[in-house]
N, C-alpha and C positions, 0 to 999 in steps of 0.2 A: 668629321665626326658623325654628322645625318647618314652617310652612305656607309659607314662602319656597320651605323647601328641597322641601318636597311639590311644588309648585309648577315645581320648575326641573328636579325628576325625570319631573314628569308631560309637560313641553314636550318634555326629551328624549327619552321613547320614543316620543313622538309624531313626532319627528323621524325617528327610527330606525325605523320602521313605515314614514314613508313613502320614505325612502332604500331602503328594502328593497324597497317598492313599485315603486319607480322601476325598482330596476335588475331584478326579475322583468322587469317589463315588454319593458327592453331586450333582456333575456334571449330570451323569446317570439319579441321582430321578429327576432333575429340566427337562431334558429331557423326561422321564416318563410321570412327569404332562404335560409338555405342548405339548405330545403327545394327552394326553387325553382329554384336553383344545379342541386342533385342531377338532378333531372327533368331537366332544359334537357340538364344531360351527359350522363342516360341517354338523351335523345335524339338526343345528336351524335354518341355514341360507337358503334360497333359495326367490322363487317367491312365497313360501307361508311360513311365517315368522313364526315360533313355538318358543313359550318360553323355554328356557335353561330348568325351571322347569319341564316342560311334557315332555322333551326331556326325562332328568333321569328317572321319572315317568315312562314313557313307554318301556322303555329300562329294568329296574330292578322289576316292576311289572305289568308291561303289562295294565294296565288299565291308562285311557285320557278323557278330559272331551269332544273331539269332535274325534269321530272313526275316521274320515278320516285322523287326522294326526297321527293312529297311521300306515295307511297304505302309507301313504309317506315316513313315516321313514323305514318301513320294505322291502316294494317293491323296493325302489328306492333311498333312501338317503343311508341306510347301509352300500348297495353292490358299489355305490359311493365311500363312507368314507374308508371301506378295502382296493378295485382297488386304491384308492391313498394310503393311506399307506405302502401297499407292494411293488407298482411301485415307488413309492420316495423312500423307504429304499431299493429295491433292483438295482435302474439306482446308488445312493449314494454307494452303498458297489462295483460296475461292476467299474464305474469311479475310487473307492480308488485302486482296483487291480490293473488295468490298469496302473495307475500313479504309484506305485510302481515295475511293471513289468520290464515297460521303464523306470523307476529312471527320468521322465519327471512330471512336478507340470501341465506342460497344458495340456496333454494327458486325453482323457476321450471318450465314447464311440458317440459324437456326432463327435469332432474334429477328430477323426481315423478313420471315415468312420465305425464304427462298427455298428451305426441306419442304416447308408444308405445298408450296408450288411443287414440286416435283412429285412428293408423296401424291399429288391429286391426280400428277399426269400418270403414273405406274396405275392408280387406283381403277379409274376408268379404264384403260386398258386390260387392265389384269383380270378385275374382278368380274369384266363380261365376256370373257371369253368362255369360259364357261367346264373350264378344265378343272378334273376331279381327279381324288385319289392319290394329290401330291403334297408332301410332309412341310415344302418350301415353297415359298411364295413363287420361284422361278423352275423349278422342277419340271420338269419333261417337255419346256416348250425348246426349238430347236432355234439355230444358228438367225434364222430369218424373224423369227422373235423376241430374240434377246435385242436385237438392232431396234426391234418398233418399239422395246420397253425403254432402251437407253432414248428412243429418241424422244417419247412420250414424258420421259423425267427430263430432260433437257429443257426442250418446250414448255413446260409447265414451270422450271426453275426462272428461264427468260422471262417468259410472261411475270412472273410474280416480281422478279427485278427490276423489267421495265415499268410496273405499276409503282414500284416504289422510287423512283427513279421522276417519274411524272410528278407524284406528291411532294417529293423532296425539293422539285422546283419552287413549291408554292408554300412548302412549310419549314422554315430557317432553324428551328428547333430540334437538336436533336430528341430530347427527349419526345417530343411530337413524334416524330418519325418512327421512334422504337416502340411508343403505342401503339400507332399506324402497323406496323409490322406484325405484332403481337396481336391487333386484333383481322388482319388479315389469315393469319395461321387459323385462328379460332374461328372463322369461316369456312377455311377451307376443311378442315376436322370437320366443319357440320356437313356438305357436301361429302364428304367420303365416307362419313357416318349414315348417309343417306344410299349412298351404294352400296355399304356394307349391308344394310337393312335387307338389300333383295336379292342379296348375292346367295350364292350355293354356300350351302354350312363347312365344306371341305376347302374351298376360298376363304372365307370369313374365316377361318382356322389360321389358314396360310399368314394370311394377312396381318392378324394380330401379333401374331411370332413374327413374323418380319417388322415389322414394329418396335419390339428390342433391341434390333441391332445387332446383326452380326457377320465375320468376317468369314466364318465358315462355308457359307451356301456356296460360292461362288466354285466353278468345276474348270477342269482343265479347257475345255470347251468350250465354257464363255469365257475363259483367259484371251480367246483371241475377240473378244468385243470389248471385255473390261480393258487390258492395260492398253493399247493404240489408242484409244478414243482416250484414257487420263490423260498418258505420254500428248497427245496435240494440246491439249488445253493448259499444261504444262510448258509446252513451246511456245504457245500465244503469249502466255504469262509471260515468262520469260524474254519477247522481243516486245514485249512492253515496257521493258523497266527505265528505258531513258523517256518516253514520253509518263510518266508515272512519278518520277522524280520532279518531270516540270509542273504538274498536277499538284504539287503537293505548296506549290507556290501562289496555288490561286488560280482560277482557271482565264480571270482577266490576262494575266500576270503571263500565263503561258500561251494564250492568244499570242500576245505580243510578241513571245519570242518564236512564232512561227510554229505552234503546235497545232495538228489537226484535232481538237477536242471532239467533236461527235463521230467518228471514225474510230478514234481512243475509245470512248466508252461504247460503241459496238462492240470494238473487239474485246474490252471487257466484261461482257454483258454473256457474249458466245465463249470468252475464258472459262466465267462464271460458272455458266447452263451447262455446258462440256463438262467439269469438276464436280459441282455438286449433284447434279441430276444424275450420271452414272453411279458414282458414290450409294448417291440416294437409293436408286433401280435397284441395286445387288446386292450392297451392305442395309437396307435400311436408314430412316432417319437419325442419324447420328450428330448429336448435341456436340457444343462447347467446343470440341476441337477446334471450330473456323475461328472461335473470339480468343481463347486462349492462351494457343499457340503464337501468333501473331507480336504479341505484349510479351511474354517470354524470350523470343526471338529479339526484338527492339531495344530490351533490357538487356540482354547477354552482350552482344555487338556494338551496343550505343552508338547505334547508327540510324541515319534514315535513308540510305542507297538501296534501291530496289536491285538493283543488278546482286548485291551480294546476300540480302534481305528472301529474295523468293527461295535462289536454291535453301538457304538456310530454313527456311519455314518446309519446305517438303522434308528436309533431312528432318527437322524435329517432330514436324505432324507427323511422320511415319513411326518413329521410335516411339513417343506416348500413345500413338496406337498399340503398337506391338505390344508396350508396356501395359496397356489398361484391357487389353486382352488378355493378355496372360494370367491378370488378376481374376479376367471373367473367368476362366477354366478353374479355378481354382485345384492348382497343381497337388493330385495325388487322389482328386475324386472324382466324382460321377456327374457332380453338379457344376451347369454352368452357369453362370449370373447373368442380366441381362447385359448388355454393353453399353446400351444408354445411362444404366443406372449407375457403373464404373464411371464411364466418361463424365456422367455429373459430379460426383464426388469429386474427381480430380479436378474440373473445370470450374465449378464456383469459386471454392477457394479466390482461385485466381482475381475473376472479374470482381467478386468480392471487395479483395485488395484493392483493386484499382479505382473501384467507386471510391473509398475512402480515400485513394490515396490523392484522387482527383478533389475532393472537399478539402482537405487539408490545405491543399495549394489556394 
């Protein structure tokens, strides 16, 4: 009878394994399309209105019944529709690390001061160089530039992480820590506020507009510094997910079962710095996405496997990109919104919830 019953419990979780299996799966494709959904309508949507149909059209065979939209879509909508997809799937995978590093649900790279580290590293670099007469914070510096800015936001994202990182040794409290972080950012604001002071009034322009947030600046040109440099930090992420899952056990816990913990959180640390410092560099400080995303993701899948967990956080942080972009344009006018002030609406909500839903329990 015990081995019956061994027996009809061992079928069932096997069942249950792969019903879960299944439906991750369909999870993923539903994800897929309305990745692609997103794209298609950030390329139909703007101040000049294209039908879905000649979207496709010109995307898969190049030919339009009016040339000029096919050169809005290629000059200018495409490299758009990317810069948001890889900047929401890679602020969405920086935030999921994060929040499993510190075993905290509100940790993410806006609340830890990890934007305002990066915004400091762009800042200093940026603002002394001394370059005038450009409408974009990144405008007319070239190939060998754009590398010192991603590397300048990198550094400055590590640095702020390993400072938080150091405190979080000695302070057990999250909420401690999320002060910590918050008033680290509002230091770092006063130091770039202190550069902004003596910077050229054509920079200090730059700079405040990049400050909004947005997905536009970014040119076919710095395509080849923006996506390889998210694409690595995306790969790091991702051959992290089995030491990550042991992480999530306790770091005694994972000790024990042979995990290299300080090596694990290097290469977190350079996942991190790699995802939101670039991000940072090109798109701007962009909010809420890292914390988000991440709790949406956990909630849909009701899982905690990183291995299926990151790609699903880049699929989704790139679509509510796409998504709260699309609202910044506001399709059919002239006016764009800011992106941080879109992305906050969409993102409190969220955390919102989750505070409360965390007192309840």
């Amino acid at each position: 009878m015990t081995t019956q019953r061994l027996s009809t419990h061992k079928t069932k979780t096997r069942w249950k394994k792969t019903v879960q299996q299944l439906r991750s799966l369909g999870l993923m494709g539903l994800l897929f399309l309305l990745l692609t959904a997103s794209v298609i309508l950030s390329l139909a949507l703007g101040s000049v209105e294209i039908p879905v149909q000649e979207v496709v059209k010109i995307l898969f065979a190049g030919e339009t019944t009016q040339a000029t939209w096919q050169e809005i879509i290629f000059q200018f909508r495409l490299p758009k529709a990317l810069t948001g997809a890889f900047a929401g799937g890679g602020l969405a995978v920086s935030g999921f690390l994060i929040q499993t590093l510190f075993r905290n649900p509100l940790a993410g790279p806006s609340l830890l001061g990890i934007n305002a580290g990066a915004s400091l590293g762009v800042a200093v670099v940026v603002l002394t160089l001394g370059t005038t007469g450009s409408s974009t914070l990144l405008a007319g510096l070239g190939f060998t530039e754009d590398i010192g800015i991603v590397m300048a936001a990198s550094l400055g994202a590590a640095a702020a992480m390993g400072l938080v990182m150091i405190v979080a040794q000695r302070v057990r409290s999250n909420l401690a820590l999320l002060i910590f972080g918050l008033m680290f950012g509002y230091t770092t604001t006063a130091l770039v506020t202190i550069l902004l002071h003596f910077s050229l009034v054509e920079r200090l322009q730059a700079y405040l507009s990049w400050t909004f947030g947005s997905f536009s600046g970014v040119t076919w040109t710095q395509m080849q510094v923006f996506i390889p440099v998210l694409l690595l930090g995306l790969v790091i992420a991702q051959s992290l997910a089995s030491p990550l899952n042991l992480l999530l056990l306790g770091e005694e816990h994972a000790l024990s079962l042979g995990l290299a913990v300080r090596p694990t959180r290097a290469l977190i640390i350079i996942s991190v710095a790699l995802l939101a410092g670039t991000v940072t560099a090109f798109c701007g400080p962009i909010a809420f996405l890292g914390i988000a995303v991440p709790h949406l993701c956990r909630s849909l899948f009701q899982t905690l496997d990183h291995q299926l967990l990151i790609p699903a956080n880049a699929l989704m942080g790139a679509t509510l990109a796409l998504f709260a972009d699309s609202i910044a344009q506001m399709p059919g006018q002239d006016v764009v919104l800011p992106l941080n002030a879109v992305t906050a609406l969409l993102g409190a909500p969220i955390i919102t919830w989750l505070i409360l839903r965390r007192q309840r329990r």
